[in-house]
C-alpha distance (Angstrom), angle and dihedral (degrees) to the residues before:
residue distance angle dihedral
X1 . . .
X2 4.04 . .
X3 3.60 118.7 .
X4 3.72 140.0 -167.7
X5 3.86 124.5 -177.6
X6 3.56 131.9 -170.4
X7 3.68 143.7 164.8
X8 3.62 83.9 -124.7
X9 4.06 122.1 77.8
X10 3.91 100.8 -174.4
X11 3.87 91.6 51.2
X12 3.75 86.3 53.7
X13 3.89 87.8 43.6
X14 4.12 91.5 55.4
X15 3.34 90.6 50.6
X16 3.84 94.2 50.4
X17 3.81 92.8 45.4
X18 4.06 88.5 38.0
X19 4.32 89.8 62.4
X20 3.71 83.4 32.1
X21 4.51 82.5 -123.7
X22 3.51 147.8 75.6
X23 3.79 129.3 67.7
X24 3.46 125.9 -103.2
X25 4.57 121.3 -154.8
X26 3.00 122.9 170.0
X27 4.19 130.2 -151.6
X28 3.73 137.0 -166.9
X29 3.92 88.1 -82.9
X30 3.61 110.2 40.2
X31 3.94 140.8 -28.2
X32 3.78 120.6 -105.7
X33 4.03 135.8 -154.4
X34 3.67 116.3 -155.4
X35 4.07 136.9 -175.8
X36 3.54 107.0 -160.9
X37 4.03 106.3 156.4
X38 3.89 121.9 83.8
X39 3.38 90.7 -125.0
X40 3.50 96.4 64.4
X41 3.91 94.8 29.0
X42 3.74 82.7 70.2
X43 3.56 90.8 51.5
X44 4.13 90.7 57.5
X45 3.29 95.9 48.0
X46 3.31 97.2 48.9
X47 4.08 93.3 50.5
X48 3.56 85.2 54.8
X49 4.01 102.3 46.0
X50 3.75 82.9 61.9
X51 3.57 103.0 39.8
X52 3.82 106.2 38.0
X53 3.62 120.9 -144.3
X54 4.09 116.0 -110.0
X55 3.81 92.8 -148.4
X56 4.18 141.9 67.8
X57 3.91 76.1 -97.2
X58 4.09 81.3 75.5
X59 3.63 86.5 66.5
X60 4.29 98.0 47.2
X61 4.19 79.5 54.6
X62 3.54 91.6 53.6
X63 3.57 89.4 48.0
X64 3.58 95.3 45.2
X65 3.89 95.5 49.2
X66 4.04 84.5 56.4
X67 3.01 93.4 49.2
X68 4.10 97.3 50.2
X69 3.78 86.3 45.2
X70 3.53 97.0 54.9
X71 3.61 92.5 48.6
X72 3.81 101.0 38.9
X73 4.49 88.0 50.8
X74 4.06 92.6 48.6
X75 4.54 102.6 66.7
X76 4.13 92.9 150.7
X77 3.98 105.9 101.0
X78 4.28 85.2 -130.0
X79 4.23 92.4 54.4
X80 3.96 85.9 43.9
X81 3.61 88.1 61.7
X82 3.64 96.5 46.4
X83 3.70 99.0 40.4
X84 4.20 84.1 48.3
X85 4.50 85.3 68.7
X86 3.62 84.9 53.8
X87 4.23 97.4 43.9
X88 3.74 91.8 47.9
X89 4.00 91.1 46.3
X90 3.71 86.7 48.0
X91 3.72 95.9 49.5
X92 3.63 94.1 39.5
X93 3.98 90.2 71.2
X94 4.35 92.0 48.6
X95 3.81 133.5 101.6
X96 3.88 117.0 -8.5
X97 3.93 89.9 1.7
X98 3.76 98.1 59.9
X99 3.44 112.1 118.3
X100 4.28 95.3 176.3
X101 3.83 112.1 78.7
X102 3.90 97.1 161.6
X103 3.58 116.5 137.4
X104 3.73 127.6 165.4
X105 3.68 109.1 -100.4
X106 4.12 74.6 -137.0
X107 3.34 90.1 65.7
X108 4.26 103.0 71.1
X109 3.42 119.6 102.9
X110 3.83 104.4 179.4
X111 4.02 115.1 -173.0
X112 3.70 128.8 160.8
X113 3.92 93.4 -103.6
X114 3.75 89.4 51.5
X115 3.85 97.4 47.8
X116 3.79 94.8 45.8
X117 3.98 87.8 51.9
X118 3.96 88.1 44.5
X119 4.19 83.8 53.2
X120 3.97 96.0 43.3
X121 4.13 88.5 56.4
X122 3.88 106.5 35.1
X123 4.09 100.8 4.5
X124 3.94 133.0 103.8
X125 3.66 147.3 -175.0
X126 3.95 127.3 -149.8
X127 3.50 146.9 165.7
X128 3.54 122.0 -160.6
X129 4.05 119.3 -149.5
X130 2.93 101.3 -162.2
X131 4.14 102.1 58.6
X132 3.68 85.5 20.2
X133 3.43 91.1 -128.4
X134 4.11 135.2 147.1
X135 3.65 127.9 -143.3
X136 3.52 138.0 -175.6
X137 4.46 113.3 -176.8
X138 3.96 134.8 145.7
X139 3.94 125.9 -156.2
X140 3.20 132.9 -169.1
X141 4.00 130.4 151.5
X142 3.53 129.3 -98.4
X143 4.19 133.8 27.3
X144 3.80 117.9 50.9
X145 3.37 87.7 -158.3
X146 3.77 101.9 68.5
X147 3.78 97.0 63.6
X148 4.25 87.2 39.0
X149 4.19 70.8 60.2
X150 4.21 100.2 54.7
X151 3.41 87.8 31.1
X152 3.84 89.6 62.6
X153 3.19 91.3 37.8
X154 3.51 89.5 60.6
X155 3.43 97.5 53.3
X156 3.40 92.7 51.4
X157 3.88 85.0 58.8
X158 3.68 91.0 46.8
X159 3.81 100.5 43.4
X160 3.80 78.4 57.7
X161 3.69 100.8 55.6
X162 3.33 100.4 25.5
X163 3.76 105.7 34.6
X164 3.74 114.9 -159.1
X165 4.51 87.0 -14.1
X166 3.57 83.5 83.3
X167 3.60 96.1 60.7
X168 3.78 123.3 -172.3
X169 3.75 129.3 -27.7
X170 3.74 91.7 -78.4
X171 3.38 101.5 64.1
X172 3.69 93.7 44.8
X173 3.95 87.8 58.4
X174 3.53 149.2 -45.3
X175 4.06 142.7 -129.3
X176 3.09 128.0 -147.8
X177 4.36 134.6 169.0
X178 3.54 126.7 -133.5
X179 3.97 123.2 -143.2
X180 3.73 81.9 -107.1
X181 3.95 86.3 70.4
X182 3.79 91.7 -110.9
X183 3.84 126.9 130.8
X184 3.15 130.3 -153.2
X185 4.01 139.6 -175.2
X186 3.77 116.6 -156.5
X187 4.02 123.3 176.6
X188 3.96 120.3 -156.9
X189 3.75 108.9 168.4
X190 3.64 116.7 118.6
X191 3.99 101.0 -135.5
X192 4.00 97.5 44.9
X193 3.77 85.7 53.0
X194 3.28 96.5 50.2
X195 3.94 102.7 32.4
X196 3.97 98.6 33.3
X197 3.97 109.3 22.3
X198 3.40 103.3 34.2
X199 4.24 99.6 49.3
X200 3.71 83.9 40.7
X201 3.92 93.2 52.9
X202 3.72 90.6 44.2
X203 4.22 96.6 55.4
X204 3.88 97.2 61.7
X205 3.76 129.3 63.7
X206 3.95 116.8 -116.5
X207 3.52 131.0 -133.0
X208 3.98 108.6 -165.9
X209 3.34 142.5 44.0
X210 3.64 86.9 -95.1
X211 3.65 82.5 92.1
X212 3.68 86.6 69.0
X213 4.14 97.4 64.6
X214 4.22 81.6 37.9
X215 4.16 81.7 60.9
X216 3.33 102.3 41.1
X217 3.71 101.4 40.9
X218 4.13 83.6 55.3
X219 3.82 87.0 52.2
X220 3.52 89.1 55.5
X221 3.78 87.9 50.7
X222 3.45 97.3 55.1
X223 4.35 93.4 41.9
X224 3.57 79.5 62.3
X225 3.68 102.4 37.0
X226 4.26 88.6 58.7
X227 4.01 94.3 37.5
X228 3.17 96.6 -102.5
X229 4.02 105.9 134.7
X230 4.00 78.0 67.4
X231 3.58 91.5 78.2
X232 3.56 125.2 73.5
X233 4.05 95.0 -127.3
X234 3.89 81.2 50.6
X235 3.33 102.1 50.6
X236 3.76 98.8 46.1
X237 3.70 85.3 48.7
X238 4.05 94.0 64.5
X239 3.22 89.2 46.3
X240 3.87 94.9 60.7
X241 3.47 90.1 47.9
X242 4.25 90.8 50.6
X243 3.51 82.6 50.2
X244 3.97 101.4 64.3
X245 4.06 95.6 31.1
X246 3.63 129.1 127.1
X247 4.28 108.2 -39.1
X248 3.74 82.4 22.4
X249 3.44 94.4 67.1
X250 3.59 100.0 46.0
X251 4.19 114.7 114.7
X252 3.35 84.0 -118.9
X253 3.67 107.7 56.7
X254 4.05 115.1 102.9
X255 3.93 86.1 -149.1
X256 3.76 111.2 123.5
X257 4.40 114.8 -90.1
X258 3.48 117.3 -116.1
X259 4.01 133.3 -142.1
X260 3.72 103.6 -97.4
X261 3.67 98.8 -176.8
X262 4.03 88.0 40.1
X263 3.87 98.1 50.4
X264 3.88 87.9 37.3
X265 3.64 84.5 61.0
X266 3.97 96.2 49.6
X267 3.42 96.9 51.1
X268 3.43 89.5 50.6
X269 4.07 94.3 49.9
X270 3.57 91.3 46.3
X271 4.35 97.9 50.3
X272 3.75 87.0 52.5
X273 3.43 104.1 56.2
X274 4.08 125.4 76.5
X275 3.72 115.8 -58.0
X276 3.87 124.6 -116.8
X277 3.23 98.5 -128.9
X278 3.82 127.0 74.2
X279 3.93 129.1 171.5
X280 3.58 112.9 -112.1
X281 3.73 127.0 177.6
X282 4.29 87.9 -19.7
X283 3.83 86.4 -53.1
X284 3.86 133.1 102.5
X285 3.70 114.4 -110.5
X286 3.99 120.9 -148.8
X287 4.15 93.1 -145.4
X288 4.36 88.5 -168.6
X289 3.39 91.7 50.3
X290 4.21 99.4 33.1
X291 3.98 95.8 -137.2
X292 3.37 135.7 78.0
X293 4.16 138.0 -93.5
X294 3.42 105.7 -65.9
X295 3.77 93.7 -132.4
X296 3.87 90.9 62.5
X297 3.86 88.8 60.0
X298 4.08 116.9 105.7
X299 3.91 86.8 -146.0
X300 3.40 95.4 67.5
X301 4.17 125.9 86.6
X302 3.81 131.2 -162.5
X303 3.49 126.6 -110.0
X304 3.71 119.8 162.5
X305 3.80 128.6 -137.1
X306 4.24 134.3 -145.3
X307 3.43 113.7 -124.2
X308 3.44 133.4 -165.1
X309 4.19 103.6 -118.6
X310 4.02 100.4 -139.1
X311 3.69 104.9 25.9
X312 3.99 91.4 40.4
X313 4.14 88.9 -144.3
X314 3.67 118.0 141.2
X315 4.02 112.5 -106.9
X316 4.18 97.4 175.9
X317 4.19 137.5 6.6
X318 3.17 117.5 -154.1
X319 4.21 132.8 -162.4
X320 3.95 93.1 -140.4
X321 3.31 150.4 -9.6
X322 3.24 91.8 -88.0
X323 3.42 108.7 57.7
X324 3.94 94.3 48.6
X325 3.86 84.5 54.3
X326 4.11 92.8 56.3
X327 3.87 83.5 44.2
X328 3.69 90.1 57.1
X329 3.47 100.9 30.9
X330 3.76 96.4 -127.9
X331 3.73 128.9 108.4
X332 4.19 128.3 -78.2
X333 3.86 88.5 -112.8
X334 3.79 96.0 51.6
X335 3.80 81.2 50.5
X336 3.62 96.1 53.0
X337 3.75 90.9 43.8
X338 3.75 93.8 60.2
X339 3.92 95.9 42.6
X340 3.88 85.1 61.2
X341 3.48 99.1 39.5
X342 3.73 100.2 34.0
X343 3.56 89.3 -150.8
X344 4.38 117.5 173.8
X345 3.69 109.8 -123.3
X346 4.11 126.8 158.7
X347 4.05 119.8 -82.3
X348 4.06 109.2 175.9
X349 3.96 96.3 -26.8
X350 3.66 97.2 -39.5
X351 3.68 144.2 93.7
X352 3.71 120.4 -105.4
X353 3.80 151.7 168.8
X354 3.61 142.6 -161.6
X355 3.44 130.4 -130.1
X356 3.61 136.1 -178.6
X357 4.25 119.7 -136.2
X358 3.53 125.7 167.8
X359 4.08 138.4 -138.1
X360 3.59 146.3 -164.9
X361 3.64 106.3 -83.9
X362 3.62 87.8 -132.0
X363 3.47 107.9 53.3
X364 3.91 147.8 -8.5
X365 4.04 126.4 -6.1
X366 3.61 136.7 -92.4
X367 3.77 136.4 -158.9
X368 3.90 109.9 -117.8
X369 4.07 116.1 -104.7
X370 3.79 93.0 -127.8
C-alpha cells in the first residue's frame, strides 16, 4: 500500500481526482490518501521511475518497488514464503525506521514546481511580534545535501536578481540539523524575502492551505512595510493573523477559529488606505506617532541582542559589539557579521541569532522599527 497524509483533505482530494484513484479518509489528526490495488500500485511506481523523488522518500520508493517486484515475480506458495524473509527485511529498514539517508549530491534536481511542493508538505512561514522578525524555513529528516541543493538554487535565483546584494550562499540561507536528525534551512533577511521568495512564491499556482500562512505572512509584510503595525487597528490586526498561522490552523488545534472572510476583508481595508510612513527631509516619518523611525535618530546607539533561533525570544542584550563578542568568545567582526546577516548558528546546544536594536543613549532600550 502507498500512503500520503496531510492535515489537509482537499489537497488529498485533488490528487485523488487528479490520477482519477485512490481514497482519501480523514481522522481527528490528519487526512490520508492511499493506493492499495496492483493496478494502481503500478501506476505509482511508474510516475515515480520517471520522475525521481528529490527527498530520502526517493529511497523508501526504491525500496518499495523491490519489494513489489520481488513479490509480484515469486506466484508458487514455497517462493512466496521465501521471498516474504526478504519483503519483511526490506520493509523493516522504510519510513521512520530508516537509518540510510545517503543520496548522491548528483542526484537533486531542484525546479520551482518541485520546491513549492517540497514547501506545501514540510515548509512554513512566520512572523514573530515580538522581535519583529520574518522567517521563511522547511525541515524534513534525512540528506544534508538536499537543502545544500534549494539553497543553491536559491542563490542562483538571488545572484540573479540581486547581483552581488545577495552575497554568498550564507546570506541567502542557512541549514542546520537537529539532534532529532532533521535539517532544516530557514532564511531571515529582509531583501531575499522580498526580492527572491516572495516573486518566486507568487509565479506558481498552490495547492494547500499552505498558501494561506504564504498570504498572510505577506500581509504582515506589507502592514509593516506602510507603518501600519504603528497603529492600534494595525497592530491588533497582525496579531489576528499570528493567531490562526501555521499549527494554528491545523483541524486539530483547540485554538479559537477565526473569520476568514471577515479578517480577509480587514486586511484588505487597511492596505488600501494611506500609508504611515512619509519621507521627510531623506528620513521616514511615523505620521501616528509624529516622529520619525527610531533607527534614523543620531541619539540612538547599537547594542545587539541573542536570540533564541526557533522560538524568536530574547536570551541576552548586550551594550556593544563588543561585549556580546567577550560573551561569546568570538571576535567583534564575527559579531557584526551576524547582526547584519542574522544568520542561526549553535550557542550551548541551541540555535541562535543575533540581532542588532538600538536605545536612547540616555536611558532604557528599544527594539529597532525595522
Amino acid at each position: 500500500m502507498i500512503g500520503l497524509h496531510l492535515d489537509d483533505k482537499a489537497t488529498l482530494e485533488y490528487i485523488s481526482n487528479y490520477l482519477g484513484f485512490g481514497k482519501t479518509t480523514v481522522n481527528s489528526k490528519d487526512a490520508r490518501f492511499t493506493v492499495s490495488t496492483q493496478r494502481d500500485v503500478v501506476v505509482i511506481i511508474a510516475i515515480f521511475s520517471k520522475y525521481c523523488l528529490n527527498t530520502t522518500k526517493h529511497l523508501n520508493f526504491l525500496a518499495f518497488k523491490r519489494a513489489y517486484n520481488i513479490y509480484m515475480d515469486n506466484n508458487s506458495l514455497e517462493a512466496c514464503k521465501q521471498s516474504k524473509i526478504v519483503i519483511d527485511k526490506i520493509t523493516g529498514e522504510m519510513n521512520s525506521k530508516r537509518t540510510d539517508f545517503y543520496l548522491s549530491p548528483t542526484h537533486f534536481n531542484i525546479t520551482i514546481d518541485w520546491l513549492l511542493g517540497f514547501v506545501e508538505g514540510d515548509g512554513w512561514f512566520s512572523y514573530n511580534i515580538n522581535v519583529r522578525s520574518f522567517t521563511f524555513g522547511v525541515i524534513q529528516k534525512g540528506n544534508k545535501e538536499l537543502f545544500e541543493a534549494i539553497v543553491s538554487f536559491l542563490h542562483n535565483l538571488a545572484s540573479i536578481e540581486l547581483g552581488c546584494e545577495a552575497g554568498d550562499r550564507n546570506s541567502v540561507a542557512n541549514v542546520y540539523s537537529r539532534d532529532t536528525g532533521a535539517f532544516f534551512m530557514v532564511i531571515k533577511r529582509k531583501i531575499i524575502i522580498e526580492k527572491v521568495i516572495i516573486p518566486l512564491f507568487d509565479s506558481v499556482t498552490w495547492h494547500s492551505k499552505k498558501y494561506l500562512d504564504y498570504c498572510d505572512w505577506k500581509s504582515i509584510l506589507n502592514l509593516r512595510n506602510m507603518g501600519l503595525h504603528y497603529l492600534p487597528e494595525g497592530k491588533a490586526l497582525i496579531e489576528r493573523i499570528t493567531q490562526q498561522m501555521n499549527n494554528y490552523r491545523l483541524s486539530s488545534s483547540l485554538h479559537p477559529r477565526i473569520d476568514r472572510p471577515l479578517l480577509e476583508t480587514e486586511i484588505s481595508k487597511l492596505l488600501s488606505g494611506p500609508s504611515n510612513y512619509e519621507i521627510r527631509e531623506g528620513k521616514t516619518f511615523i505620521k501616528s506617532l509624529n516622529r520619525f523611525l527610531k533607527n534614523e535618530e543620531i541619539n540612538k546607539a547599537i547594542g545587539v541582542q541573542l536570540v533564541d533561533g526557533l522560538t524568536g525570544s530574547v536570551i541576552s542584550t548586550f551594550n556593544s559589539y563588543n561585549e556580546c563578542a567577550k560573551f561569546l568568545d568570538t571576535s567583534r567582526s564575527s559579531v557584526s557579521n551576524r547582526a547584519v546577516k542574522n544568520n542561526l548558528f549553535k550557542h550551548k546546544g541551541i540555535l541562535v541569532y543575533l540581532q542588532k536594536y538600538l536605545f536612547p543613549l540616555s536611558s532604557g532600550y528599544i527594539l529597532p522599527d525595522q
